[in-house]
PyMOL commands that place a pseudoatom at each C-alpha (Angstrom):
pseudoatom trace, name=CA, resn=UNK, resi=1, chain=A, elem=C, hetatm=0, pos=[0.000, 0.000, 0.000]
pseudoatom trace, name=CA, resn=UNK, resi=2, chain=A, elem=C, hetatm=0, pos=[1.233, 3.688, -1.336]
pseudoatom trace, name=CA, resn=UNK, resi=3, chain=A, elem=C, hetatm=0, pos=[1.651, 6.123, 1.245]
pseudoatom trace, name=CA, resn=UNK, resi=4, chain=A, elem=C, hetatm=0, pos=[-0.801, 9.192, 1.113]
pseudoatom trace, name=CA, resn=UNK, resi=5, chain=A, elem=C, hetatm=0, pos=[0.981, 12.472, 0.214]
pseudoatom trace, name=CA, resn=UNK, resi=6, chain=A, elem=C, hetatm=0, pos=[0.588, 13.927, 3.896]
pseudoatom trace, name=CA, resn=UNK, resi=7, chain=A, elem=C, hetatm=0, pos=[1.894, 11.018, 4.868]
pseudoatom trace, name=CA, resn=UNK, resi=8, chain=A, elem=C, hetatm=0, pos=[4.857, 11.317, 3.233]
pseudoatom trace, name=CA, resn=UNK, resi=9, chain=A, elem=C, hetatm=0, pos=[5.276, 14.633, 3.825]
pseudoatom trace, name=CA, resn=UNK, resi=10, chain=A, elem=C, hetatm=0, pos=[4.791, 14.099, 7.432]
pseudoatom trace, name=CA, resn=UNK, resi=11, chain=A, elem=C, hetatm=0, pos=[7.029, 11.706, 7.329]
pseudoatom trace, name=CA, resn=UNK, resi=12, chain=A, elem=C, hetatm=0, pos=[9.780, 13.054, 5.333]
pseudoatom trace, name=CA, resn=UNK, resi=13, chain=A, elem=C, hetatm=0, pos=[9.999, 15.796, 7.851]
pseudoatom trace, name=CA, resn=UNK, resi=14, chain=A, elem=C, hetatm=0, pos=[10.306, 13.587, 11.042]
pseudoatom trace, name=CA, resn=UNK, resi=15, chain=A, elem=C, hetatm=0, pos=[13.476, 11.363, 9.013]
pseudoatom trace, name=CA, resn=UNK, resi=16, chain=A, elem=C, hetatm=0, pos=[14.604, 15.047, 8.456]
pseudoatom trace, name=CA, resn=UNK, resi=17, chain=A, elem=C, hetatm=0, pos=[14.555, 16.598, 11.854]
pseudoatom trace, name=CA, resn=UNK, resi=18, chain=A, elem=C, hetatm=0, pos=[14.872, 13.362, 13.789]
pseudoatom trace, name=CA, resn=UNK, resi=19, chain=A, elem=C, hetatm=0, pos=[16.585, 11.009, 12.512]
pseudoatom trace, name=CA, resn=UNK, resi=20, chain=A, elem=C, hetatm=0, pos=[19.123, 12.486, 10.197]
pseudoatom trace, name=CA, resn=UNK, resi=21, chain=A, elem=C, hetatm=0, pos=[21.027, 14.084, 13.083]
pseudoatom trace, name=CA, resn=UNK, resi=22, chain=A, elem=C, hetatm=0, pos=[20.988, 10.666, 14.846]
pseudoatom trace, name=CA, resn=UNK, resi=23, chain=A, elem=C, hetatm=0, pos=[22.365, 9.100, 11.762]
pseudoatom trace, name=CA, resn=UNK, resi=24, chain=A, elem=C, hetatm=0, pos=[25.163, 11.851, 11.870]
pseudoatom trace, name=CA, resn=UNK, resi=25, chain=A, elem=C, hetatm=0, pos=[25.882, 11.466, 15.091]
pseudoatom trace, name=CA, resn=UNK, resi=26, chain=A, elem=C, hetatm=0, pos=[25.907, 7.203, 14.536]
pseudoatom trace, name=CA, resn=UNK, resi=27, chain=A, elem=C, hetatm=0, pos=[28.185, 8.453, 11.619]
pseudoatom trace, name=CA, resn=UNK, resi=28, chain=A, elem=C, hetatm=0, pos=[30.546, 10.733, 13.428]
pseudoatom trace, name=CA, resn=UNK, resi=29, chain=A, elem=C, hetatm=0, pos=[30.993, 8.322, 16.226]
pseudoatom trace, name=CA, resn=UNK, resi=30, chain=A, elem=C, hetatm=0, pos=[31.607, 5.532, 13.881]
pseudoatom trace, name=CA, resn=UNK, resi=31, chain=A, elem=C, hetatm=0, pos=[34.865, 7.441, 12.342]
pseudoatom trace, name=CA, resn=UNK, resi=32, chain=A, elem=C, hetatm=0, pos=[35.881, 8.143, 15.985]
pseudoatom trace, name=CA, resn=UNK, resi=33, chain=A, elem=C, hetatm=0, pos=[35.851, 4.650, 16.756]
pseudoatom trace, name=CA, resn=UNK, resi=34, chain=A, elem=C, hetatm=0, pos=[38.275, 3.890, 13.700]
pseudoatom trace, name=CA, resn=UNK, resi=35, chain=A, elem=C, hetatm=0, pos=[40.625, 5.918, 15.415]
pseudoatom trace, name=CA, resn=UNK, resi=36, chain=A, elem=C, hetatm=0, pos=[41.300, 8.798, 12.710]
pseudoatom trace, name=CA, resn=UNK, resi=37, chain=A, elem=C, hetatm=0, pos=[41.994, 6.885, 10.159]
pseudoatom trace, name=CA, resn=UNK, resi=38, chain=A, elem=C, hetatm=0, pos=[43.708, 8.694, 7.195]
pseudoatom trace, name=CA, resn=UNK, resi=39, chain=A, elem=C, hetatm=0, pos=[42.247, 11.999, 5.808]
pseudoatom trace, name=CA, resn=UNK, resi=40, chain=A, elem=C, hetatm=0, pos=[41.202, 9.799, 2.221]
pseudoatom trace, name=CA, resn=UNK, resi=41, chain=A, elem=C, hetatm=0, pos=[39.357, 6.509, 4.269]
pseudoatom trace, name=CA, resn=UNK, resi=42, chain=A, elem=C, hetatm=0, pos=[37.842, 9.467, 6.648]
pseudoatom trace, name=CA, resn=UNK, resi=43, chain=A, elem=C, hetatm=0, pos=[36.766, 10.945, 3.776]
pseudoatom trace, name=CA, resn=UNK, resi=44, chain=A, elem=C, hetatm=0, pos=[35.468, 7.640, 2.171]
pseudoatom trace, name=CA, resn=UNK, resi=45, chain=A, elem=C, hetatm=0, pos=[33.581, 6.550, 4.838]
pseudoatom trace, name=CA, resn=UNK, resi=46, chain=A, elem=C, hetatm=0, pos=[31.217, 10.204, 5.133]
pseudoatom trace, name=CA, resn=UNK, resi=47, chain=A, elem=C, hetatm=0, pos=[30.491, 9.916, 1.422]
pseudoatom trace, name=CA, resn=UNK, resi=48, chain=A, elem=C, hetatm=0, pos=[29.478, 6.455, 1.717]
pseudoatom trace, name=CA, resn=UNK, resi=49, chain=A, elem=C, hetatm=0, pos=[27.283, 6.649, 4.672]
pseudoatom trace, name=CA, resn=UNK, resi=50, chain=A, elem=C, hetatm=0, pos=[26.059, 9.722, 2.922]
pseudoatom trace, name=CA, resn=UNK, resi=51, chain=A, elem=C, hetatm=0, pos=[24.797, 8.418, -0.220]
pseudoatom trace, name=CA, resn=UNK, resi=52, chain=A, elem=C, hetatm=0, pos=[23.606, 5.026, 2.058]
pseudoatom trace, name=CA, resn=UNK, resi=53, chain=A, elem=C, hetatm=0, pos=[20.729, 6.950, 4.167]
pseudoatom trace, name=CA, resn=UNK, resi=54, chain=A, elem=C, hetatm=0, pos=[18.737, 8.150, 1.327]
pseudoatom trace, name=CA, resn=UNK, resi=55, chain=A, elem=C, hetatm=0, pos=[18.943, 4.617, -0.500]
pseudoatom trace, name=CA, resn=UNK, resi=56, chain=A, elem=C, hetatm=0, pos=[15.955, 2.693, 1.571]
pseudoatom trace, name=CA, resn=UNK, resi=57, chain=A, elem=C, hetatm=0, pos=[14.370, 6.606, 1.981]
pseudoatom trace, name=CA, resn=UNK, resi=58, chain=A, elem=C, hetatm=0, pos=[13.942, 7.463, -1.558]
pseudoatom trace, name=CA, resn=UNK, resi=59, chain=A, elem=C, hetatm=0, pos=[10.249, 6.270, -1.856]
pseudoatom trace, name=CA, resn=UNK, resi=60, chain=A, elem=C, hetatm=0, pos=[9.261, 8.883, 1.362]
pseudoatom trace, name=CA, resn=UNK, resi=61, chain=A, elem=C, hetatm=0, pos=[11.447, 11.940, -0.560]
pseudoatom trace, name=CA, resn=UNK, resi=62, chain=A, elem=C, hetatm=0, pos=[10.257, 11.345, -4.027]
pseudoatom trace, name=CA, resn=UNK, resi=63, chain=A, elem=C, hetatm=0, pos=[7.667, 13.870, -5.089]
pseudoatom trace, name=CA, resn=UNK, resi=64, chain=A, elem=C, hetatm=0, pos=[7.339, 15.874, -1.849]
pseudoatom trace, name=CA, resn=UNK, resi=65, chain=A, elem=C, hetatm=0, pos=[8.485, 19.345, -3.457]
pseudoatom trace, name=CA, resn=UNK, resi=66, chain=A, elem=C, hetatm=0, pos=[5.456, 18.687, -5.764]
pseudoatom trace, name=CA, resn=UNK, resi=67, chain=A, elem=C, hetatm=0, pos=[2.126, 20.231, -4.936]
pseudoatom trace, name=CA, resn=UNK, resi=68, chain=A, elem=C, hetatm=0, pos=[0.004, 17.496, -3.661]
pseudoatom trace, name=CA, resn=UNK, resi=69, chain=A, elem=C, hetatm=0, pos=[-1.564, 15.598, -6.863]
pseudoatom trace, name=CA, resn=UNK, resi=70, chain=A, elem=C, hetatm=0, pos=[-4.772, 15.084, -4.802]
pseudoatom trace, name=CA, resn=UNK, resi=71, chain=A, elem=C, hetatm=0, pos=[-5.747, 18.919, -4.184]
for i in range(1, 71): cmd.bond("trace and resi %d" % i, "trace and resi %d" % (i + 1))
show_as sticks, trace
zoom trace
């Protein structure tokens, strides 16, 4: 079942204001715990887990800038 476009939106802004700045924090610690690695694995490992997060999200973003197709 498709998710209503309030839904979404709803939605969309709780992953945005919730649980992205967990995920950065999960991110942040998880470089700490490699024990500052070099500047180029550092560096790999924040792109990575920044193009991961919106993989399984991409359904809940997709169309929200839109107006809403029901109105």
């Amino acid at each position: 079942m498709a998710l209503a476009y309030k839904t979404r939106r709803r939605l969309a802004l709780l992953i945005l204001l919730v649980g992205l700045p967990i995920y950065i924090v999960a991110a942040v610690s998880l470089v700490n715990w490699l024990d500052r690695p070099s500047i180029w694995v550092e560096f790999l490992v924040y792109v990575g887990l920044g193009v991961v997060w919106i993989v399984p999200l991409k359904p809940v973003f997709k169309g929200i800038g839109q107006p809403d197709p029901d109105a």
